[in-house]
C-alpha positions in Angstrom: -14.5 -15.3 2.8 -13.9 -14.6 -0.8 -17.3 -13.1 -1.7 -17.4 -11.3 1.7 -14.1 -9.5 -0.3 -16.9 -8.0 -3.0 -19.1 -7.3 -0.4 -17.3 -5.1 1.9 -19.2 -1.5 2.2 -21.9 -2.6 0.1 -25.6 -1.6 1.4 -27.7 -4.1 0.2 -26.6 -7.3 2.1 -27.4 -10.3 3.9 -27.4 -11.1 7.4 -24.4 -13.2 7.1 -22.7 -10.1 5.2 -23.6 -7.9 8.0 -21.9 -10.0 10.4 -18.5 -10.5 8.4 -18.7 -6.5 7.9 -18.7 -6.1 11.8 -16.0 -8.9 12.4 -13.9 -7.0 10.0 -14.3 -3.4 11.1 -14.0 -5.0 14.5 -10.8 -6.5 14.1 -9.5 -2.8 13.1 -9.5 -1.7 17.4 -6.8 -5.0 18.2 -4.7 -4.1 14.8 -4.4 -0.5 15.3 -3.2 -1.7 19.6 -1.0 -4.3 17.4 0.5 -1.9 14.9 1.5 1.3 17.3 2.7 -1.5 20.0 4.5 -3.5 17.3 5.9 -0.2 16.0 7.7 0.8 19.9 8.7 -2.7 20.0 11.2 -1.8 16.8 12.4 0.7 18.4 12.9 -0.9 21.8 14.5 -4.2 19.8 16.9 -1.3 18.1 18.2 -0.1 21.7 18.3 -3.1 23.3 20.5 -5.0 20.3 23.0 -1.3 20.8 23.3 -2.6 24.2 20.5 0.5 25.8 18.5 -1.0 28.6 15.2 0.0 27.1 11.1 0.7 28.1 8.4 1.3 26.0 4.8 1.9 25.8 2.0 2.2 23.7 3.9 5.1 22.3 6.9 5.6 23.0 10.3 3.7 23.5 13.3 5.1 25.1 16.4 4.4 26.8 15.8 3.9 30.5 18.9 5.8 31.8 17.7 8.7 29.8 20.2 8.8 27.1 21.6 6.2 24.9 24.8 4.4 25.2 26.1 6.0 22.1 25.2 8.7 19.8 24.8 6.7 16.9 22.0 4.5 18.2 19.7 7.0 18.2 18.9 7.2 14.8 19.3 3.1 15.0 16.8 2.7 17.7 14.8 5.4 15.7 14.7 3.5 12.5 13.7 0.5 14.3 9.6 1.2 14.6 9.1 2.3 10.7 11.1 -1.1 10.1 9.1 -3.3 12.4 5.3 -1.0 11.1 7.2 -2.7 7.3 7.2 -6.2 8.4 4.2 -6.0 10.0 2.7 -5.1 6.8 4.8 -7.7 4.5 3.5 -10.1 7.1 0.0 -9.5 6.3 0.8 -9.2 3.0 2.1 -12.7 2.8 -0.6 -14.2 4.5 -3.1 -12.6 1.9 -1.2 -13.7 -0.4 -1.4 -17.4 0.8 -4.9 -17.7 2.1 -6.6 -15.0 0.3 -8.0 -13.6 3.5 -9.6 -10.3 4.3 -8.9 -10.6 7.7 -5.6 -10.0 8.0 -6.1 -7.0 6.0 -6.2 -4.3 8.8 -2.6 -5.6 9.9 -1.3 -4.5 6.5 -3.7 -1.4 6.2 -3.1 0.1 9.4 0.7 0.5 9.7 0.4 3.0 6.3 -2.7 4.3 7.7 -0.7 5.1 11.4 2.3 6.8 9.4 0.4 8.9 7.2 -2.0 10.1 10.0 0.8 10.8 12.4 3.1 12.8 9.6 0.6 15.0 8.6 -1.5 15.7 11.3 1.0 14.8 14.2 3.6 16.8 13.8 5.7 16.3 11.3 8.8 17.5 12.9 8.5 15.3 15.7 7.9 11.9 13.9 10.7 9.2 13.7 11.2 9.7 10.0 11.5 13.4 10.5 14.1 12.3 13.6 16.2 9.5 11.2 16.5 12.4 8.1 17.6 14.9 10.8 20.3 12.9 12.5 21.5 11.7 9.3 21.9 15.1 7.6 20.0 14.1 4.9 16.6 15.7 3.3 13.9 16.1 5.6 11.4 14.1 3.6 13.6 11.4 1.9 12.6 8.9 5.4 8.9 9.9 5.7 8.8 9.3 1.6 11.0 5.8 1.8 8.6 4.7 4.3 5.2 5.3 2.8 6.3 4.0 -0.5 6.5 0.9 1.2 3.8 0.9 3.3 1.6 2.2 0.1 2.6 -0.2 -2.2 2.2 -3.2 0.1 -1.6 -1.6 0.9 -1.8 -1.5 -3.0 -0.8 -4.9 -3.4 -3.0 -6.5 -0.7 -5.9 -4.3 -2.3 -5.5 -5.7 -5.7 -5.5 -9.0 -4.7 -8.2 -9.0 -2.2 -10.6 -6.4 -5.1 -10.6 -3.7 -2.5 -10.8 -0.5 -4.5 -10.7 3.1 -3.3 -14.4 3.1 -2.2 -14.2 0.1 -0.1 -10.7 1.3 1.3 -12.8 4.8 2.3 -14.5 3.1 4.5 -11.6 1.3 6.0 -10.1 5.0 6.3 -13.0 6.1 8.6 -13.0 2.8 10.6 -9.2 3.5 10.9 -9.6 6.8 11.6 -11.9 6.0 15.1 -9.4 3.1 16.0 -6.2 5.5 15.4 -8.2 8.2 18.1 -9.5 5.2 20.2 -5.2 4.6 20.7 -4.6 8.2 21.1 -7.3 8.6 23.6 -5.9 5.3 25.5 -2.3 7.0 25.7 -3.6 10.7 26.7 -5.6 8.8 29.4 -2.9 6.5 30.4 0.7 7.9 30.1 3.8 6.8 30.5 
């Protein structure tokens, strides 16, 4: 798995190659279904531990009676998904960090990948961080930028130690990229 690392994106390459290149961007459909579902479950863990009886979806999480139980776990519940889309990523980043793997790359890749996409071409306004920095009073920004310093800087770590550079990572952009539309065409077909 280690020279399959330096091989990712390359054009001239073996069958074997080829076949870890598909098993990778593969794996990029069940960890962008992983990251947006482990994401509502934050948020649904939030409200339930505030004592909300809660429901989720593939996108969304909210109190079932319509309203929380107090005004204050709004923003608790709402901090919930960024915090679960961080340990995902730590998560993956430990286990790179133990077994060296490539493969658990898209679990650390697509959490950052989700947040950025859905700030700046979602909506910003209507994105959790937005939410948290609003019903906290505090800057606008300061929860979208505490986030994706994170989520960047665990990316950037499991990068460097797997030898992914920005090339290689362009590629995992665009396989991103169809996974993160595949997800919003699921929950456009499917609401809740």
């Amino acid at each position: 798995m280690k020279g399959f690392t330096y091989r990712l994106g390359l054009s001239m390459m073996t069958e074997p190659d080829k076949q870890n290149n598909l098993r990778f961007f593969l794996l990029l459909i069940p960890a962008a279904y992983v990251s947006y579902l482990f994401h509502e479950l934050g948020h649904w863990s939030g409200g339930e531990l505030l004592g909300n009886e809660m429901a989720y979806s593939l996108n969304y999480a909210w109190p079932k009676s319509g309203s929380y139980v107090h005004s204050g776990d709004a923003v608790l519940a709402g901090m919930g998904g960024p915090a679960f889309s961080i340990i995902q990523s730590l998560i993956a980043l430990l286990i790179i960090e133990k077994y060296h793997t490539l493969y658990a790359y898209p679990f650390a890749f697509f959490p950052m990948f989700s947040r950025y996409f859905s700030l700046l071409l979602g909506g910003f306004e209507k994105q959790d961080e937005a939410q948290i920095a609003l019903m906290l009073g505090v800057w606008k920004y300061l929860a979208a930028l505490v986030v994706l310093v994170i989520l960047t800087a665990i990316v950037a770590r499991c990068s460097s130690r797997l030898g992914i550079g920005l090339q290689k990572n362009m590629y995992v952009i665009t396989g991103s990229t169809v996974c993160q539309l595949l997800v919003i065409g699921t929950y456009k077909l499917f609401p809740v």
